[in-house]
N, C-alpha and C positions, 0 to 999 in steps of 0.2 A: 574563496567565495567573496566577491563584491560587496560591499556593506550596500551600496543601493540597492541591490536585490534582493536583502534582507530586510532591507525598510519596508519597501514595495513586501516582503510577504507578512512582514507584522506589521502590516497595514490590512494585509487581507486576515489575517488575524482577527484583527481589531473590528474589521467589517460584520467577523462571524459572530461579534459581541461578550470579545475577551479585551475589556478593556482594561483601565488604571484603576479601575475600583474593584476589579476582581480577585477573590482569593489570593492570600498570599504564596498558596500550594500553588496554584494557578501560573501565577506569574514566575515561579523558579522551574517551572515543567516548559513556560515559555521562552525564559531563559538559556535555561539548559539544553533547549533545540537547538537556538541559533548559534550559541558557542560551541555547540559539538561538532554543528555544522560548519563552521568559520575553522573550529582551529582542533579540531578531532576531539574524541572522547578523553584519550591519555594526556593529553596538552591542557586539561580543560582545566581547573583548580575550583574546588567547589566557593571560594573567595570572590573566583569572579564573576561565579554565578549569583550570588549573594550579591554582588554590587551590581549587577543588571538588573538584577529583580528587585533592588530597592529596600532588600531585608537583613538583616542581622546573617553572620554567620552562621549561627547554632540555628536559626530556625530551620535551614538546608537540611542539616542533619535531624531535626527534631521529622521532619517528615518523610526524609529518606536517609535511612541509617546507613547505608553504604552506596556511595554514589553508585554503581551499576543498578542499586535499586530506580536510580533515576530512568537509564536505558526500558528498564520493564514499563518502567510506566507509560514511556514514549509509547511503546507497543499497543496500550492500551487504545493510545488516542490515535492510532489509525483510523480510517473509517471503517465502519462496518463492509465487511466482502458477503455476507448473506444475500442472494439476492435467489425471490423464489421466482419457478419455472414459468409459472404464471406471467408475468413482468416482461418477458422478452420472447418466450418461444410463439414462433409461427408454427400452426399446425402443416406437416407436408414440406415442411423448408429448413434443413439443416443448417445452410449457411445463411441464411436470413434471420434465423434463432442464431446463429454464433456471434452471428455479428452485431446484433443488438445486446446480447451478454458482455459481448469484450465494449463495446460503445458504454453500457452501464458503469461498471470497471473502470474504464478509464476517467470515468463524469466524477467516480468519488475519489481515485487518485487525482484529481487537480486538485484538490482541495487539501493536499497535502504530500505535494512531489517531494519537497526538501526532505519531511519526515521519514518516507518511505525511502529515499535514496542515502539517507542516513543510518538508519537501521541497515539497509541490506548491510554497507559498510563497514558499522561495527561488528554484523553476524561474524563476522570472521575469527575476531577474538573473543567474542562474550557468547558462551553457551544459553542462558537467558533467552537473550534477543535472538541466537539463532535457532533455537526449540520453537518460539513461539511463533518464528516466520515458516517453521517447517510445517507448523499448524495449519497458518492461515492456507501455504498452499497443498497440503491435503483435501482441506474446506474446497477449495478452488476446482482439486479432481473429481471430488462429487460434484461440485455446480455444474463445472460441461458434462459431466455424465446424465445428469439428472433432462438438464436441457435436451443434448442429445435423444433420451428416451422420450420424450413429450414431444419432440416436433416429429418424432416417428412411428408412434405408438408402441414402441417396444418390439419391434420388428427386426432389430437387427441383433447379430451375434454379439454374446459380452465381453468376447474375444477383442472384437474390433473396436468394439466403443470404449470398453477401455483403455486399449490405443492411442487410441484418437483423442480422447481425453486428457490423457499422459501427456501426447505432446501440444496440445494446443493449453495446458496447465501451464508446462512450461516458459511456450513462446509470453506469455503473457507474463509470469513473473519473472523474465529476463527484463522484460519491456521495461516494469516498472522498480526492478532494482536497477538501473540504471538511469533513471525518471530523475531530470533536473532543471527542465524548463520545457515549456510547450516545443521549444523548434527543435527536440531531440528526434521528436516523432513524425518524419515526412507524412506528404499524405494520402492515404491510400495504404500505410504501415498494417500489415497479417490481412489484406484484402485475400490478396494469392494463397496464401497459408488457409484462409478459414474456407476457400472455392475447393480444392485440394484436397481438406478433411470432409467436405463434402462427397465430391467426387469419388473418392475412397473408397468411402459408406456408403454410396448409391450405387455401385458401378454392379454389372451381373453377376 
C-alpha cells in the first residue's frame, strides 16, 4: 500500500472530524487501520502502533488487552449496513429498488473501502472478524429480501426471493471485500446482475 494513499485517507479521516485532539483510544484504532493495512495484521507490533498514535506502549494494551481485540473493534467502526425498505424501494420495480439498495451500500462503503477490504483479509485467520462479517452479511440477506417484498407487495414465492437474495447478497459482498479504491469498480458494475434478478422474478 502507498503511503500517499494513506495520507489522502487520513486526511478523509481527519475530514470526518477525527482529528489530533481526539481520544487517545481513537487515534490507536486509527493507527491500527493503516498499519494493518500497510503491512498486515501479524507483521504489525503493537510498538508501532503506539508510536503512530503518539502514546505510550501500555496505553495499547490498557484498552485493547490482546491485540486481535484491536481487529473487533475495527469491525465495529464499519459503517452501518441497516438500511430500511422505505429508503430505496420503488413500489412495482424490482430492479429499480435493487439498484438504489446496492447505490446506498456502496455511498457508506466509500467512507471506508481500506477498512472493509482489510477486514475481509484478516476474516481468513481471525475467527472474531470473520463471525462478525458473517453477520453483517446475513443482515444484508434480509435487506434484499425485505426490499424485494416491498417493491412487490409480497407477491412472489419465498422460494425465489430467497434466491435471489442469496445471490445478489453475495455479489455485493464480493464487491466490497475486495473494495480498495474507487477505480476497482467499472461503471455500470451488477447493472446486468440486478436486470436479471429482476427478470427472474418477474418472468411468467
Amino acid at each position: 500500500m502507498k503511503r500517499t494513499r494513506w495520507q489522502a485517507h487520513t486526511k478523509q479521516r481527519q475530514e470526518q472530524g477525527l482529528t489530533k485532539d481526539d481520544s487517545a483510544k481513537e487515534r490507536i484504532l486509527l493507527a491500527a487501520e493503516e498499519l494493518f493495512a500497510e503491512s498486515g495484521f501479524d507483521a504489525t507490533p503493537t510498538s508501532r502502533i503506539a508510536e503512530r498514535a503518539g502514546v505510550p506502549k501500555g496505553l495499547v494494551h490498557y484498552y485493547f488487552r490482546r491485540k486481535p481485540d484491536l481487529l473487533s473493534a475495527l469491525v465495529v467502526r464499519l459503517p452501518e449496513a441497516q438500511i430500511e425498505p422505505s429508503e430505496v424501494v420503488v413500489p412495482g420495480d424490482i430492479a429499480g429498488s435493487l439498484r438504489k439498495l446496492v447505490a446506498e451500500l456502496d455511498r457508506r462503503l466509500d467512507a471506508s473501502r481500506m477498512l472493509s477490504h482489510l477486514l475481509w483479509r484478516e476474516a481468513d485467520t481471525h475467527r472474531d472478524v470473520r463471525d462478525a462479517l458473517h453477520q453483517r452479511f446475513d443482515s444484508l440477506v434480509r435487506q434484499v429480501r425485505s426490499v424485494i417484498v416491498a417493491a412487490t407487495g409480497g407477491r412472489l414465492e419465498r422460494a425465489d426471493v430467497d434466491s435471489a437474495s442469496g445471490l445478489l447478497a453475495r455479489a455485493v459482498s464480493y464487491r466490497h471485500s475486495v473494495a480498495r479504491h474507487s477505480d476497482d469498480d467499472p461503471p455500470g458494475e451488477l447493472e446486468r446482475e440486478l436486470d436479471f434478478i429482476a427478470a427472474a422474478l418477474t418472468r411468467p
